[in-house]
N, C-alpha and C positions, 0 to 999 in steps of 0.2 A: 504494500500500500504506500504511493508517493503521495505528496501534499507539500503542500508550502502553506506555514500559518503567515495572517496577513496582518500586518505592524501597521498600523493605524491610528492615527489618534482621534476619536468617538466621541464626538462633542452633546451625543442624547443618553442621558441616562438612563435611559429602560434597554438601551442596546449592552446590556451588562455579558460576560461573554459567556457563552451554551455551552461548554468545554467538555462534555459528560465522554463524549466517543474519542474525540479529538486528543483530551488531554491523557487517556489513557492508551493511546493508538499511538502518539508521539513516543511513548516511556517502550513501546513493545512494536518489533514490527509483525504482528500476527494481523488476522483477520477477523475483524470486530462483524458479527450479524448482525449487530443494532444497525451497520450502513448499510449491507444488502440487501434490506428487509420493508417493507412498512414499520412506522413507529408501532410500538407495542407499549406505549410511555401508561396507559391508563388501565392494562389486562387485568391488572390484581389491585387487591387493596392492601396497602403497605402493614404489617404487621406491629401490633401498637408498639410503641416510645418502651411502654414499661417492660417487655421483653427486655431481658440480659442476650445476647450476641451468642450465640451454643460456640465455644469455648472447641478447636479442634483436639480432632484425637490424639492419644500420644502417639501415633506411629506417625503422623506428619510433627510434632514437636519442632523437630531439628529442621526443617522445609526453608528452604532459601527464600528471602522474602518476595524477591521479584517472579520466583516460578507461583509461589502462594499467590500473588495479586491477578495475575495472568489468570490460575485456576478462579478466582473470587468471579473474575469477569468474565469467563467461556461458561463455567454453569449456570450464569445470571441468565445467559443468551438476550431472549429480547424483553424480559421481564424485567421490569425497574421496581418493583417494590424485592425482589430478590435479589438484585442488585444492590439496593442500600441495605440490607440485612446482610450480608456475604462481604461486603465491605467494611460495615460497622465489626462485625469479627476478626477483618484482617486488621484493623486499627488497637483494636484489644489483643489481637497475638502481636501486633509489630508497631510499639505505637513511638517508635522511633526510627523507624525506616525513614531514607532517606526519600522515598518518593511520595510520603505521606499529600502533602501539598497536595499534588495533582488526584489524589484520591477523596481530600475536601473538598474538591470543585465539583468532582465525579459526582459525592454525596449530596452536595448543594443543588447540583441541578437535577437531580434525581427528585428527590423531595420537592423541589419547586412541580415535576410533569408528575408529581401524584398527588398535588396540592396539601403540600403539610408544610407549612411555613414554619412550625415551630421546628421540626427538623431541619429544614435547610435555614434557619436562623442560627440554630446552635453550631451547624457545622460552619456556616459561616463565620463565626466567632472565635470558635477553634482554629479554624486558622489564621485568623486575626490575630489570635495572639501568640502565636510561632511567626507568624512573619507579619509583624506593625508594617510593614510600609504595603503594603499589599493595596491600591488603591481603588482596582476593580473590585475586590471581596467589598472592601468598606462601602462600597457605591452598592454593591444588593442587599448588606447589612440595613443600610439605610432607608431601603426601600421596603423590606420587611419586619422592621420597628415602626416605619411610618404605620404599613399597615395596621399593626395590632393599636397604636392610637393612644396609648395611655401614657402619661407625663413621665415616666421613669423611661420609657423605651423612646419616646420622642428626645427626653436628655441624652441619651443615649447616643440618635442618628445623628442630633447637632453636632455633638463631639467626633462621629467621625467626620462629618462632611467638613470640619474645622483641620481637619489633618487632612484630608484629603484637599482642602485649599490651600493650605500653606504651604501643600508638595508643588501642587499647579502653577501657585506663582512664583514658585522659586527655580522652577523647571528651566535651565538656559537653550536658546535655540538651538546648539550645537549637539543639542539631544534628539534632535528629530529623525525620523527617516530620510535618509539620502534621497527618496522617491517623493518629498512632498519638501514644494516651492518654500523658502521664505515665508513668501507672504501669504501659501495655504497655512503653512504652519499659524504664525499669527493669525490667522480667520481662527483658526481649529481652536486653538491658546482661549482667545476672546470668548469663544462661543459657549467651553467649558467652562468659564468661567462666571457669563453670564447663569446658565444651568443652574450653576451650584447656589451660589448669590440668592438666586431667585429658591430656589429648595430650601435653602437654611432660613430663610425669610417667612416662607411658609410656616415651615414648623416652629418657627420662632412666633409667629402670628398666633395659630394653634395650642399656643402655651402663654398668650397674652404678654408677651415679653414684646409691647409694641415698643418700645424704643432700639432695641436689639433690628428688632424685625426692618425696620424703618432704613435703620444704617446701611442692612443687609441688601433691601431693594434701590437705594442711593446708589453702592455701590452697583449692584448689575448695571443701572441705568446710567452709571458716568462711562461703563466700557461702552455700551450699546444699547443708546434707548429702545426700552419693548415694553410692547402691551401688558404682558404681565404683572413686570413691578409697578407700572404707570399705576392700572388697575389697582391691586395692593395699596398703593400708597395711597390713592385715593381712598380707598374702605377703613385704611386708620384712621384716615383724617378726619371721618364721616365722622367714625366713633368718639371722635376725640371734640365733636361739635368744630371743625375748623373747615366749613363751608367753603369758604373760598378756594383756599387750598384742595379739598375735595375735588369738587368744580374742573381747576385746571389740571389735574392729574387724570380722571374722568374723563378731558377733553383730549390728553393726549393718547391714554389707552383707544377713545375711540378713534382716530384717525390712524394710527400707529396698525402694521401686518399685523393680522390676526393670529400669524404663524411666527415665532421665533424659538431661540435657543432655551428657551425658560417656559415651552409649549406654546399651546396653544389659548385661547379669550374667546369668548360668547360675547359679538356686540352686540345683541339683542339686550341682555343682562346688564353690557355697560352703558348703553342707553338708557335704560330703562335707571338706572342711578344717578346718571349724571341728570337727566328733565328731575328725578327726586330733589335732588340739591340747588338743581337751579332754579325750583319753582319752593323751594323755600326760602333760599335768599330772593327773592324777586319777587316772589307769589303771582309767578303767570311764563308763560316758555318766551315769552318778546324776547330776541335778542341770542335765543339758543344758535339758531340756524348760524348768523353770523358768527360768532363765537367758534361754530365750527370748521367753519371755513377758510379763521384764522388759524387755527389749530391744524389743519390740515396745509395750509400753503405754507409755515413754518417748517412741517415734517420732512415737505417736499423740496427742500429749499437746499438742503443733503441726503438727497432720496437711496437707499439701499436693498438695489435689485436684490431677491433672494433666492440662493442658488436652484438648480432641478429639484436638488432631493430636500432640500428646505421646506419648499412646495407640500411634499410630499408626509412631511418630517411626523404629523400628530395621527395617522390615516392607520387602520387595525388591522386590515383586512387587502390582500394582494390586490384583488379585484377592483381594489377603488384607486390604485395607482395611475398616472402620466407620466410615463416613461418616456424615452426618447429613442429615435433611430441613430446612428452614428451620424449621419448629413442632419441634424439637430430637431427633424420633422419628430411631433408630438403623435404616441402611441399609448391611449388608453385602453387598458386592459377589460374596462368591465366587457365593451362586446364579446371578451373572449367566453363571460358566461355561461354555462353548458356544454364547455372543451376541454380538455384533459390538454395541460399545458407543460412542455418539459422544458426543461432550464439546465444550461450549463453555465455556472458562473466560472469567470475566468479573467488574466490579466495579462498584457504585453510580455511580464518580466517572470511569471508561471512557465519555468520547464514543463511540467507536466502536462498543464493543459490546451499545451502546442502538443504534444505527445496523444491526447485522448480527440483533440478538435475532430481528426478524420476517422476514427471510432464512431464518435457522436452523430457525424456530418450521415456516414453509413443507415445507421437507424431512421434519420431523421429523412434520409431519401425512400426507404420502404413506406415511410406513411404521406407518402410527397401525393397530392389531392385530395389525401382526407379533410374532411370538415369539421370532424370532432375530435382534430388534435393538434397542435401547435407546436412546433420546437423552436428556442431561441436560444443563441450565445448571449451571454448575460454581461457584459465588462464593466470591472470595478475598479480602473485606473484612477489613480488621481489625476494625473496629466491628462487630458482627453486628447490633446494635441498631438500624442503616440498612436491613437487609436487606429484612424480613419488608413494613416501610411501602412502599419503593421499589416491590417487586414488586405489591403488593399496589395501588398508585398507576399503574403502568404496563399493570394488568391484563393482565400475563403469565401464561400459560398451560404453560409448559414447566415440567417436573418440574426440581425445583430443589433443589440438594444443596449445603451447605457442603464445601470441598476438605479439610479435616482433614488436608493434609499431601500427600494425593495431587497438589498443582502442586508441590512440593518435589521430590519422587520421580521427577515427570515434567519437571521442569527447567520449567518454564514462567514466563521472564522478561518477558514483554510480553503486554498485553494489546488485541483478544482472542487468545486463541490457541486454536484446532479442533481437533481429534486424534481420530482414532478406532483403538480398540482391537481388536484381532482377535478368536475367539473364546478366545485360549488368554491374552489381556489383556496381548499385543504391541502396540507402536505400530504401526499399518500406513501411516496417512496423519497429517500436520501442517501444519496453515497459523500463522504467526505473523501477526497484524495481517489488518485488514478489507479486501478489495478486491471492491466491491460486482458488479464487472465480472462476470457469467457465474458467482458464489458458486454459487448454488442447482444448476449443471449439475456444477459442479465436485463440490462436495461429493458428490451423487448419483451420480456416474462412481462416485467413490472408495469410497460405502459399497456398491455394484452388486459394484466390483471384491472389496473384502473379503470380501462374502457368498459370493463364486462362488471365492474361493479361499482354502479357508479352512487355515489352518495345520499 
């Protein structure tokens, strides 16, 4: 199994990384069935917390850790609630192996596709605290303390998103990937930064710490004004009886993208606040309209086109994506509706999946006039500027779409990685990394399977 994991720096928080197959397929070069398979992430139900891990027998005792982990993860197959039970035991027999780490991530994202957050909380914490700088763990830590909502676990998320910003901004450029500009890097820097700002603000809100909270969304908005904090600042201020100030905060959330690095805004909501405020300072809307249209020609005065996948950035579901062709013409997927859609994601600077393209390209010419199935090369360059020459150099023939966010959405940490969608734009099938072995029979099983069963 070849793969290239992809160095990126992820300016949305919910793209926290899926690493379950990945990060234990890296440690071993065997054959994981969790990628040749359909997910199987939901078959069972995970076996309660208060179980003790069954302790092996003495005749494996002496078992070399890395052959024990290997065994943990072939009898799992594609069962994940066996998987985190078979794990949590190799962690009790070997709780100082060297490859532990990658088997917390294993546990974490397992517990998240059987929806037990208190498990993948705890493991997330666990390896929190074998390796503090760990900034991705901190970033799910945070998001599964937010969930549970109560004042101890919200103190809690604060505190890592507080470490996890003081890395961010001490981060120097010379730290970035070779493969990402200057000045993407600074976009990317900015963007996480807004993120965070805006989260810790949040939860700082949620704990009535408005003066904390206040500083928090100041700060997002001196990097890059957003809707968000606008918003926000404006709801303290309400709180706080300071109308005016409401008002123009109010006014800039409404004119301000709906979409930014700190999510997404309802102006229906923020309208519906600001006529609140301004028809109690005033007692009547005279003068709103104007008010907004100063508010908007000031926004516009340093306008801040937002990229493809920005566009894209708050959207839950494949289906409602706008993606793009390589010549920049817009391609939205919902008509694909009712097709079984396969995907290879892929990049310029991927040996491998210059190695699977004509693999791919084979399959994809067998279903060439179907109506109820689609194949695309997927690319997730940074540079897009390589694209267009590359393909065009390799005399590739596959319908070829920039991802705009959709490998964010679909978790896709290594490359290449295969996935085919159902008709209703489920994952049904995923392969991470190339394994040239029987590809073409594989794949065609899997989109035979999809077509004949359809969701």
């Amino acid at each position: 199994m070849r793969f290239f994991l992809r160095n990126r720096s992820r300016s949305r928080l919910s793209s926290w990384p899926a690493r379950l197959a990945i990060a234990l397929c890296l440690l071993f070069a065997f054959k994981c069935n969790a990628q040749d398979a359909p997910a199987a992430a939901n078959s069972s139900v995970r076996q309660s917390q208060s179980n003790t891990p069954e302790l092996p027998s003495p005749a494996r005792k002496n078992e070399d850790p890395d052959l024990a982990l290997k065994r943990a993860v072939s009898e799992a197959q594609n069962d994940r609630a066996a998987l985190v039970h078979n794990l949590e035991a190799y962690l009790v027999r070997f709780p100082n192996a060297p490859r532990n780490a990658a088997v917390y991530r294993a546990l974490v994202e397992s517990c998240e596709q059987l929806n037990d957050s208190a498990c993948a909380l705890e493991n997330a914490e666990r390896l929190i605290a074998v390796h503090p700088d760990d900034s991705d763990m901190m970033l799910v830590a945070v998001h599964l303390l937010e969930r549970q909502g109560d004042d101890q676990s919200l103190t809690r998320a604060s505190g890592y998103l507080s470490r996890v910003l003081d890395r961010v901004e001490k981060t120097p450029p010379d730290e970035k990937s070779a493969r990402v500009s200057q000045s993407d890097w600074h976009t990317q820097q900015d963007q996480l930064r807004v993120s965070l700002y805006d989260l810790r603000g949040k939860i700082d809100e949620l704990q009535k710490k408005y003066d904390l909270a206040n500083k928090d969304f100041e700060a997002s908005n001196h990097i890059r004004p957003n809707a968000v904090a606008e918003q926000h600042l404006g709801a303290i201020a309400e709180l706080q009886d300071n109308l005016h100030a409401a008002a123009d905060h109010y006014l800039n959330a409404f004119v301000l993208p709906e979409n930014g690095p700190g999510g997404a805004v309802d102006r229906k909501i923020i309208r519906q606040n600001l006529s609140n405020v301004w028809r109690e300072m005033r007692g009547t809307d005279t003068g709103l309209g104007e008010a907004i249209l100063i508010a908007f020609d000031r926004v516009q005065a340093s306008p801040q086109a937002p990229r493809p996948k920005d566009r894209n950035r708050d959207l839950k579901e494949p289906l409602s994506f706008v993606v793009r062709q390589i010549d920049g013409t817009p391609v939205p997927l919902a008509p694909l509706r009712g097709r079984v859609m396969v995907l290879s994601f892929w990049a310029t600077w991927c040996g491998p999946c210059r190695e699977l393209e004509p693999l791919f390209s084979q399959v994809a010419l067998a279903y060439a006039g179907r109506t109820d199935v689609s194949f695309f090369a997927v690319n997730v360059d940074e540079d897009e500027t390589l694209v267009k020459p590359f393909v065009e150099a390799q005399k590739w023939m596959m319908p070829e779409i920039y991802a705009d966010g959709l490998d964010d959405l679909l978790k896709v940490v290594a490359l290449p990685t295969v996935m085919i969608l159902d008709r209703g734009g489920k994952i049904a099938y995923r392969a991470n990394g190339y394994q040239s072995e029987q590809f073409e029979e594989r794949l065609t099983t899997a989109v035979e399977n999809t077509l004949h069963h359809p969701h």
